[in-house]
N, C-alpha and C positions, 0 to 999 in steps of 0.2 A: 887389798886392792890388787884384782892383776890387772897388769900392765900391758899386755898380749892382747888387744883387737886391733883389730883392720880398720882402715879409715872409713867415715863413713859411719860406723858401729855405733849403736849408742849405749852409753855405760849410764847404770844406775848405783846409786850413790846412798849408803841409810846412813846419814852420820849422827843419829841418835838409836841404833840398832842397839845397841851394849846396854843403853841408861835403861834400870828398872823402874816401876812403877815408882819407888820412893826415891830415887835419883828426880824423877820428873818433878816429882811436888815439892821437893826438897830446891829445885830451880823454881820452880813457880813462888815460891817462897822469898826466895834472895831477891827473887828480880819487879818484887811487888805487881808479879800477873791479875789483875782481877777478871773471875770467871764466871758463866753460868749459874746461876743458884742451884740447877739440877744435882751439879756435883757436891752438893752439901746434902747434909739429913735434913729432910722434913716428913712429918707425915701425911701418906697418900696413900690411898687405895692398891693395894697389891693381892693379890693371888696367889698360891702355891700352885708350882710345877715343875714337877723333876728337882726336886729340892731346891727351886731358884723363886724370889721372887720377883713376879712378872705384874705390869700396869695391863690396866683390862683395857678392851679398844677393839675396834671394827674388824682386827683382821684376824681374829679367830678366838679369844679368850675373855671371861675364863668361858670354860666349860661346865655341864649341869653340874659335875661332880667337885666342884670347886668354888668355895666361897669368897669374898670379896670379905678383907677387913683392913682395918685403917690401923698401920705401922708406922713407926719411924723410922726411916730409911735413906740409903742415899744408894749412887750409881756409880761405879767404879770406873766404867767407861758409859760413853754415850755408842748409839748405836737404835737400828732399827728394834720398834718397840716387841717384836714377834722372837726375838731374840737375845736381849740385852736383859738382864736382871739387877736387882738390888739386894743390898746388903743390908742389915739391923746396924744401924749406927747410929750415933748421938755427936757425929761429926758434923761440926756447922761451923767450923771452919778451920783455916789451912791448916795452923798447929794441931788442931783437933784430927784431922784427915794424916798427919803425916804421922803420929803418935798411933793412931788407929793401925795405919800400914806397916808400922816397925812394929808392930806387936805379932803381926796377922802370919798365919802359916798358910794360906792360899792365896794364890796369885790372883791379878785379875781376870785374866781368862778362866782359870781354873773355877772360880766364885761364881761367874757373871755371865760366860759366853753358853748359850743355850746350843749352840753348835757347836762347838768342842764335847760338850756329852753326849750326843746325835753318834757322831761319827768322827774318824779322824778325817775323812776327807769331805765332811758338810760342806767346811769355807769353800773347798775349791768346786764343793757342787752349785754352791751359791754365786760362784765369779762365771762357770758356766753356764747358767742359768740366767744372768746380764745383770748381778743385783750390784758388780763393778762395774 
């Protein structure tokens, strides 16, 4: 934290910036969070793209070169559907999600964010473009 602004200033604050992906569910866990069903495996209709797979939908996929087949799956993060991908999992629930993550050598962006493989500066073409 610096402590150096002018009044007036306004300071922002991550105070879950440090906790990783299995810090979170690892809380979600202790504190008996109930979530989303998204966040578990099921299976759904997915598509390959760029090595991720994506749910088919209005705003652009799949495409002709790309076939539609029924996986078991889950979502690491939630997010806009033109972007966010899923993973092959058999996680359907918490212990099963947090066992899956302490195993796993990619991160969730690394796995899941279709703009981190675009570019490094996709996100911030995405907040200029008003999608924050």
């Amino acid at each position: 934290y610096n402590g150096r602004h002018a009044p007036g200033e306004h300071v922002r604050v991550f105070p879950l910036s440090n906790w990783t992906e299995l810090d979170v569910w690892q809380y979600i866990a202790r504190e008996e969070i109930e979530l989303p069903q998204i966040y578990y495996a099921h299976h759904r209709e997915v598509f390959m793209r760029g090595g991720m797979w994506l749910t088919a939908g209005d705003w652009g996929g799949p495409r002709e070169n790309e076939s539609v087949e029924k996986r078991q799956v889950r979502y690491r993060t939630v997010g806009d559907m033109s972007c966010t991908g899923a993973v092959d999992s058999d996680a359907d629930s918490i212990e099963k999600v947090i066992a899956e993550i302490a195993a796993s050598r990619l991160t969730e962006r690394g796995a899941t964010r279709a703009d981190d493989k675009l570019s490094e500066a996709a996100m911030e073409d995405r907040k200029r473009e008003g999608y924050f």
